[in-house]
C-alpha positions as CSV (number, residue, x, y, z in Angstrom):
1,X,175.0,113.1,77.6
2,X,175.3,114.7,81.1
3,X,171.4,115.9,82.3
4,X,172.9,119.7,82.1
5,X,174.1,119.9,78.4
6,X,170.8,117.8,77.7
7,X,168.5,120.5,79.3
8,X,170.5,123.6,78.1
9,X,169.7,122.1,74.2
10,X,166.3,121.7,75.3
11,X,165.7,125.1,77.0
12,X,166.9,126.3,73.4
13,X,164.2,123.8,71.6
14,X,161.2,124.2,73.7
15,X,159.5,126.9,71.8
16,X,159.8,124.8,68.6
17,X,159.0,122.1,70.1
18,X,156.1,123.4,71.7
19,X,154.9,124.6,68.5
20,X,155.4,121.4,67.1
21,X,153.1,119.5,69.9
22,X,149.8,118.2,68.5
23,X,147.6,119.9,71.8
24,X,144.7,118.3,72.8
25,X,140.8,120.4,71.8
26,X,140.7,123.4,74.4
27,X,138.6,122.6,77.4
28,X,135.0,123.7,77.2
29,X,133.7,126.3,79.9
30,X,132.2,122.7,81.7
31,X,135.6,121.1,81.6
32,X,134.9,118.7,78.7
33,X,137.9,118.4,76.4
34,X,136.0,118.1,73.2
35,X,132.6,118.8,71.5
36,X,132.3,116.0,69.7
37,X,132.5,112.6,70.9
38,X,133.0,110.3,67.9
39,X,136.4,111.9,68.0
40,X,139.4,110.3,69.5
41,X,141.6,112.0,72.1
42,X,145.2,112.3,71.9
43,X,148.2,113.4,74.3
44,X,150.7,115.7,73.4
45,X,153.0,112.1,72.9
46,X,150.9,111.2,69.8
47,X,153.3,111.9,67.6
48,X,155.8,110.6,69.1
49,X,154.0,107.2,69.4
50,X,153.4,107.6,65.9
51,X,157.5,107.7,65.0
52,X,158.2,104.6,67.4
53,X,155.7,102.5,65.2
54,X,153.6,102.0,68.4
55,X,150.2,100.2,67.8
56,X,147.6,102.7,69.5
57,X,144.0,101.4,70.3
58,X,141.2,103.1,71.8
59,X,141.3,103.6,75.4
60,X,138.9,105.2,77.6
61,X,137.9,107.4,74.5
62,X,142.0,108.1,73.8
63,X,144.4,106.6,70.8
64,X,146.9,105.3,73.3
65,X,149.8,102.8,72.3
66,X,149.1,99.0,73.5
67,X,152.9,98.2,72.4
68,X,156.0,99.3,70.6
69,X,158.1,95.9,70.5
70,X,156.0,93.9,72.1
71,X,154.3,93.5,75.4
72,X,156.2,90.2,76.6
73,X,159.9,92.0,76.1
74,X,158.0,95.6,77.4
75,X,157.1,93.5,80.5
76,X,160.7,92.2,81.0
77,X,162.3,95.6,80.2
78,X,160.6,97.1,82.7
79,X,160.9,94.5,85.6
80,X,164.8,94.4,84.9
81,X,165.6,97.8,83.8
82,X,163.2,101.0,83.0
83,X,160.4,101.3,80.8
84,X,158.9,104.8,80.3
85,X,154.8,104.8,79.9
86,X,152.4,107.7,78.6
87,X,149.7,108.0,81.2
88,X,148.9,112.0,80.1
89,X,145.4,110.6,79.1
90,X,144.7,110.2,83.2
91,X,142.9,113.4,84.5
92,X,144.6,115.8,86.7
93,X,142.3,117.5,88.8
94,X,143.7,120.9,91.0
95,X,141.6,122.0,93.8
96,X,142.2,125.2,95.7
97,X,140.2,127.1,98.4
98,X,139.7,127.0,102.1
99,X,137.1,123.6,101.8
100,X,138.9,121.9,99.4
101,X,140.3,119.7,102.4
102,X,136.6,118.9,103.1
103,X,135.7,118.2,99.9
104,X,138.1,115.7,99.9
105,X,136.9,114.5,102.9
106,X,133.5,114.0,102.3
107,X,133.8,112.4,98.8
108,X,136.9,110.2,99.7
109,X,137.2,107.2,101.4
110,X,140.7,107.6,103.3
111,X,141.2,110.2,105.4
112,X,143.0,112.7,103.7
113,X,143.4,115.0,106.6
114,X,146.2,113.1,107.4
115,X,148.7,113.4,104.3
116,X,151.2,115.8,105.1
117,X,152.4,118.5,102.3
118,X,154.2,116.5,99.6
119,X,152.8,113.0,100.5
120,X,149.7,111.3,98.1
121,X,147.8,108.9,99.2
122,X,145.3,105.9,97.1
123,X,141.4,106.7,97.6
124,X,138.7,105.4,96.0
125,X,135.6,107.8,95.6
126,X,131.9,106.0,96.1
127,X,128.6,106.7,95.7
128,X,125.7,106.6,98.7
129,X,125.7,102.7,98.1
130,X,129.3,102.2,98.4
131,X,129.7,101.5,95.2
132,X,133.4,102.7,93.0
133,X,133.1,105.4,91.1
134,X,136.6,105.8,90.4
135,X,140.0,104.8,92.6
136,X,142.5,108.0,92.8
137,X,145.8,109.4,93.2
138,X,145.1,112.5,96.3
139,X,148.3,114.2,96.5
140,X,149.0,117.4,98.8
141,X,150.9,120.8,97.8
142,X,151.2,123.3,100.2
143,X,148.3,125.6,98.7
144,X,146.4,123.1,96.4
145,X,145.6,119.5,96.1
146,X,145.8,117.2,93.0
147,X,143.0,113.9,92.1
148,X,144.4,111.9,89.5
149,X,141.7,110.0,87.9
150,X,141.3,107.4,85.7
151,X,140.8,108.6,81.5
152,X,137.2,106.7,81.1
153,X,135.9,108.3,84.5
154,X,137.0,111.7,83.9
155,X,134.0,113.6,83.1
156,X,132.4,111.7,85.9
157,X,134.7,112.8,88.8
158,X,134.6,116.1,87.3
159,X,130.7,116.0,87.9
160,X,130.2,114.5,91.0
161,X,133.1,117.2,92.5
162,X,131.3,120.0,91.1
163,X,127.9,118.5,92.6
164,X,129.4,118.5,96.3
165,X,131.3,121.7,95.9
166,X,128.0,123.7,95.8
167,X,128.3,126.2,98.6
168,X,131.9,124.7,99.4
169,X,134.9,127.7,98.9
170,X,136.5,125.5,96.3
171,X,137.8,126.0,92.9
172,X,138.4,123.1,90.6
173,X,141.0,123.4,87.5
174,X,141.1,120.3,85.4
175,X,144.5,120.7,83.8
176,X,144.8,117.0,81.9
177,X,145.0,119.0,78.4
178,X,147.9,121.4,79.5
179,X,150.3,119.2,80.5
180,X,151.7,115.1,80.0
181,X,151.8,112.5,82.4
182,X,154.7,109.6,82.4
183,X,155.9,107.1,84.6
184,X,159.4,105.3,84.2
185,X,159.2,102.6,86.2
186,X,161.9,99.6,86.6
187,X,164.7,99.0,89.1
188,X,167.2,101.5,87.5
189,X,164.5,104.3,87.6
190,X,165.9,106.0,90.8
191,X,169.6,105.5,89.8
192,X,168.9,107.0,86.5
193,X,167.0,109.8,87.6
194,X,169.9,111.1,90.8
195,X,172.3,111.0,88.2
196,X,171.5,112.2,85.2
197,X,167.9,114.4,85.6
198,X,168.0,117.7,87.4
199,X,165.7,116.8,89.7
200,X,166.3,116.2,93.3
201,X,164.5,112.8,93.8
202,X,167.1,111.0,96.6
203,X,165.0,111.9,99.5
204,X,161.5,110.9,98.3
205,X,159.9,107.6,99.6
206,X,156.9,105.6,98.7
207,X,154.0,108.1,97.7
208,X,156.0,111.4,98.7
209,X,156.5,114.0,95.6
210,X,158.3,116.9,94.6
211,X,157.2,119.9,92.6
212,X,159.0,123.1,91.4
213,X,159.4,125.0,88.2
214,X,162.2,124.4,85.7
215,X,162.7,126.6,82.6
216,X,159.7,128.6,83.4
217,X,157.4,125.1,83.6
218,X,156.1,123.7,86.4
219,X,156.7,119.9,87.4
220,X,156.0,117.6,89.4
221,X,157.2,113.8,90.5
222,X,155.7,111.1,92.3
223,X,157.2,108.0,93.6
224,X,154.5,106.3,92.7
225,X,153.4,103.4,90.2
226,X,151.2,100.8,88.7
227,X,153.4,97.9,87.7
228,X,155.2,96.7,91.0
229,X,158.2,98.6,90.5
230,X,160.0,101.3,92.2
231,X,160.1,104.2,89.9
232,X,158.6,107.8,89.1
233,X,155.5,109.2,87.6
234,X,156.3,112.9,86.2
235,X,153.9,115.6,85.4
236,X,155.2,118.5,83.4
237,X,154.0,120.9,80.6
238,X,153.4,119.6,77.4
239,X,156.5,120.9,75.7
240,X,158.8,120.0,78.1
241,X,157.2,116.9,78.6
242,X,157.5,116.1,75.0
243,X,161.1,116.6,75.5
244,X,161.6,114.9,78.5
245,X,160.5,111.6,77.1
246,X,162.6,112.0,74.2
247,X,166.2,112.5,76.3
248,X,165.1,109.0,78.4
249,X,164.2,107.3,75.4
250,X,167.5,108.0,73.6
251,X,170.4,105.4,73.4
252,X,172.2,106.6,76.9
253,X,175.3,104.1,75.5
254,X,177.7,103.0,78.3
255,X,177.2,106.1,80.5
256,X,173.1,105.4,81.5
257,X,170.6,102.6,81.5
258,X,168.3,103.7,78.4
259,X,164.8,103.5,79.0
260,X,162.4,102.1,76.7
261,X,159.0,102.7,76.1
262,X,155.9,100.4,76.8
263,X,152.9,100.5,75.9
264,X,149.0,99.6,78.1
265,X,149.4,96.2,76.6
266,X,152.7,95.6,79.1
267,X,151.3,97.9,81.7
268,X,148.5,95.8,82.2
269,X,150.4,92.4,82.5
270,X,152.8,94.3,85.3
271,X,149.6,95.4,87.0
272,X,148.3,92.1,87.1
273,X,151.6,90.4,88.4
274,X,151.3,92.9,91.3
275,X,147.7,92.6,92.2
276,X,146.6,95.9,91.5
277,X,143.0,96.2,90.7
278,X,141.7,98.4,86.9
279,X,139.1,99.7,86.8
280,X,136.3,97.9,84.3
281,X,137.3,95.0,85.9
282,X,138.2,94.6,89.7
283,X,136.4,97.9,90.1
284,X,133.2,99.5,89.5
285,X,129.9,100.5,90.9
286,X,128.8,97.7,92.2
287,X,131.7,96.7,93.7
288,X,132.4,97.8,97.2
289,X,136.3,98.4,98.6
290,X,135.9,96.0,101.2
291,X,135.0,93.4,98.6
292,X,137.9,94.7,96.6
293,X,140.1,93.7,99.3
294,X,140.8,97.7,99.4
295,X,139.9,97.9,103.2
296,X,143.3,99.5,104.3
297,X,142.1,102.8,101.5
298,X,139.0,103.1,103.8
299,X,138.8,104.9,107.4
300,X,135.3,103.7,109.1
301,X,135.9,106.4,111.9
302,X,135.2,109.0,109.6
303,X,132.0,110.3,107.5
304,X,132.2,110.1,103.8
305,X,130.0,109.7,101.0
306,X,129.3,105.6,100.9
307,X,130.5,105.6,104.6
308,X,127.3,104.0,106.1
309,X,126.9,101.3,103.6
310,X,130.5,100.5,103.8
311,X,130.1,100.1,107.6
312,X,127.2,97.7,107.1
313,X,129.1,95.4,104.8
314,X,132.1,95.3,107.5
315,X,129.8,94.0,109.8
316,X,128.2,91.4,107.9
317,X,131.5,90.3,106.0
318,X,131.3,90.6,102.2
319,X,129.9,88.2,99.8
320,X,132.3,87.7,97.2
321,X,136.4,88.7,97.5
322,X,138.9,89.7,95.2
323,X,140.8,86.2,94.8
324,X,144.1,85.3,93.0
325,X,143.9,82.0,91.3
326,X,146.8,80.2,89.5
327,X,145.4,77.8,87.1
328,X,146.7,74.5,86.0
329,X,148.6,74.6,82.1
330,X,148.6,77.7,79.9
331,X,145.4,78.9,79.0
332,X,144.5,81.8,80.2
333,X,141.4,83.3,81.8
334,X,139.5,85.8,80.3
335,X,137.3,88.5,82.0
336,X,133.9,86.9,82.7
337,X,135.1,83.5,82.8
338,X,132.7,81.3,85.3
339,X,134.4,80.3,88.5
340,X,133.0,76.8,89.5
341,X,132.9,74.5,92.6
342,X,131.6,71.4,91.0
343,X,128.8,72.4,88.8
344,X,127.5,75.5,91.1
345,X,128.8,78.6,90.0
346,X,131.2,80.3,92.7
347,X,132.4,83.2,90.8
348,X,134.1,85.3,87.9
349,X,137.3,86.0,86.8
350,X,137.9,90.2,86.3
351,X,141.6,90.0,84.6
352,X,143.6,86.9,83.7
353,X,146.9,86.6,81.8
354,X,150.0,84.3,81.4
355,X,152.8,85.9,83.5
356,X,155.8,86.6,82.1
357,X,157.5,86.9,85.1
358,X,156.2,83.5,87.2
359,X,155.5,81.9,83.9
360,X,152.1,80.7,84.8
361,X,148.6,81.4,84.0
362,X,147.4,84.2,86.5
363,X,143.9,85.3,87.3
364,X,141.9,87.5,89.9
365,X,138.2,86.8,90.3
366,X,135.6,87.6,93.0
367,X,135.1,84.1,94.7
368,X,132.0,83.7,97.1
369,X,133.1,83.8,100.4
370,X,131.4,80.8,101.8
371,X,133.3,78.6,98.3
372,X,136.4,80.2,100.0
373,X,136.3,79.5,103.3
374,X,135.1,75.9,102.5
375,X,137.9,75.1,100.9
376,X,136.5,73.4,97.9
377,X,138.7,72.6,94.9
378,X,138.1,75.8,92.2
379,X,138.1,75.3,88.5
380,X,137.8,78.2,85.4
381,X,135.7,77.7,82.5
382,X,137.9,78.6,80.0
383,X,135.9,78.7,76.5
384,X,134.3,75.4,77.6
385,X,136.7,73.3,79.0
386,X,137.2,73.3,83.0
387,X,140.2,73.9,84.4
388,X,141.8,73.4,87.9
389,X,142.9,76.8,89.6
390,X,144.4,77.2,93.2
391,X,143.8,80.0,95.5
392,X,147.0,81.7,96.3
393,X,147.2,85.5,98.1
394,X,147.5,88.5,95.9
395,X,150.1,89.9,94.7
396,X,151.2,87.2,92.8
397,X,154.6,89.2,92.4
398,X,156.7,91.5,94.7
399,X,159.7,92.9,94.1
400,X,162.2,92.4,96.6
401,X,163.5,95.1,98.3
């Protein structure tokens, strides 16, 4: 179905289908989306999850799905075609007023002064020690800026923004209830969306967006991702959002590429393959970016929150790095698992997995420096029994192109 017939039948249907969403609590006057904590939040895709058979699992406070089919073919799907992903329970965080720029500034380690209007840019946000408190999405509109923040750190950015706003000109609108979140990442994304979506994404490169309003609902869509894939993440209202996923998920027969959905389960796999850090495990407050091997996120020359601690630990060279290891056979390391030189600990692994795409067992751990630059054979306790691991560079997977 051509994208025009497809959103003519869904300007008819959004009211119903608004009215048939499952909305997340209303957002208390502090920004908290619900009173009572013991309660699980879900996205306006709940339901939706629900009739795919998807296995949800708590996440970050959220019933998210892990996987529909599972995560092994969700991986492969998305690395050879398009897989569509619900990331609605990630905060989106709107700041307007004439020091919002400064805010930004002062809470953020790159230099956001430099993004031009429809560019974003990765940040991660620190406290006085230099320790994460969350890494973001900072995108710029013309008259607003957008934080996306990770789910389980939500409340928290919310906080520490509205601690540095005081006596700033700066209004913060936490909008993560009103609207959904996708991405459809894989290497037919693009081709599918300039052909059959009425959107005009041809133009966009890496980290530039576009933003508009479409039957009366605002959108907007990154070229951005978290699985080493060129592809899309969308932000629309909930209704149309709702619809949106169901029109890429349907059976696009010989005319399209149909996309399917995937679950965290896969998305976490694909993030590993690339490289890219989660937080809870490559990042958190005590970890530095410079440890992170997140350096190229941080601009020295300018004065941020974390700024002066960050500038000491360039200059004496950090103790432990991110590290990629490969280990020998197929078990697979575990967050926590001891790194070793010998009998001395050197380490510990933060995310391991076997990769569907290299088929090997995959793992990134901080490493001491001096173990690394020694170049002493690495093992992995792995439930007991040692096994031998090779240092190789991160990302264990890039897509060509």
């Amino acid at each position: 179905m051509r994208c025009a017939s497809v959103f003519l039948l869904v300007h008819r249907r959004a009211r119903g289908a608004v009215r048939n969403v499952r909305f997340l609590p209303p957002l208390r006057a502090d920004n908290k989306l619900n009173d009572m904590p013991q309660m699980q939040l879900r996205t306006p895709l709940y339901d939706t999850h629900k009739s795919l058979g998807a296995r949800l699992i708590d996440f970050g406070g959220w019933e998210m799905p892990v996987m529909y089919r599972g995560i092994v073919e969700e991986h492969v799907h998305t690395r050879t075609a398009s897989s569509i992903f619900d990331v609605s329970h990630m905060g989106r965080l709107y700041l307007t007023g004439k020091e919002a720029e400064a805010l930004l500034q002062h809470v953020c380690t790159r230099n956001v002064s430099k993004l031009k209007v429809g560019r974003s840019g990765y940040s991660h946000v620190c406290n006085e020690a230099g320790g994460i408190l969350d890494d973001v999405i900072v995108s710029r509109y013309e008259d607003k800026w957008l934080m996306v923040c990770n789910a389980g750190n939500r409340e928290k950015i919310v906080a520490h923004l509205k601690q540095h706003m005081t006596g700033r000109d700066v209004k913060l609108d936490d909008q993560t209830a009103a609207s959904v979140m996708f991405a459809v990442q894989g290497p037919a994304t693009m081709d599918l969306f300039k052909k059959h979506m009425p959107f005009k994404v041809d133009d966009m490169g890496r980290y530039g967006f576009i933003s508009g309003s479409y039957m009366g609902q605002k959108y907007s869509i990154f070229r951005s991702g978290y699985t080493g894939e060129d592809g899309l993440e969308v932000v629309l209202g909930a209704g149309l959002g709702v619809l949106a996923w169901d029109f890429l998920t349907k059976d696009g027969g010989a005319d399209r590429v149909t996309v399917r959905p995937a679950g965290l389960g896969a998305r976490d796999t694909l993030r590993l393959e690339a490289g890219m850090p989660l937080y809870g495990h490559e990042l958190n407050e005590q970890i530095d970016p410079l440890s992170a091997g997140c350096g190229w996120c941080v601009d020295l020359e300018k004065e941020f929150l974390g700024a002066a601690a960050l500038r000491k630990i360039a200059a004496d060279g950090p103790k432990r790095k991110i590290t990629g290891l490969v280990l020998e056979g197929r078990r697979i390391a575990r967050q926590g698992s001891k790194v070793l030189v010998g009998d001395s600990e050197a380490g510990e692994v933060t995310s391991g997995t076997f990769s569907p795409t290299l088929e090997e067992s995959i793992a990134m751990a901080y490493v001491d420096a001096a173990a690394l630059s020694s170049g002493a054979a690495l093992c992995v306790d792995v439930r007991g029994e040692r096994i031998g691991a090779t240092v190789v560079s991160l990302p264990f997977y890039k897509r060509a192109g």
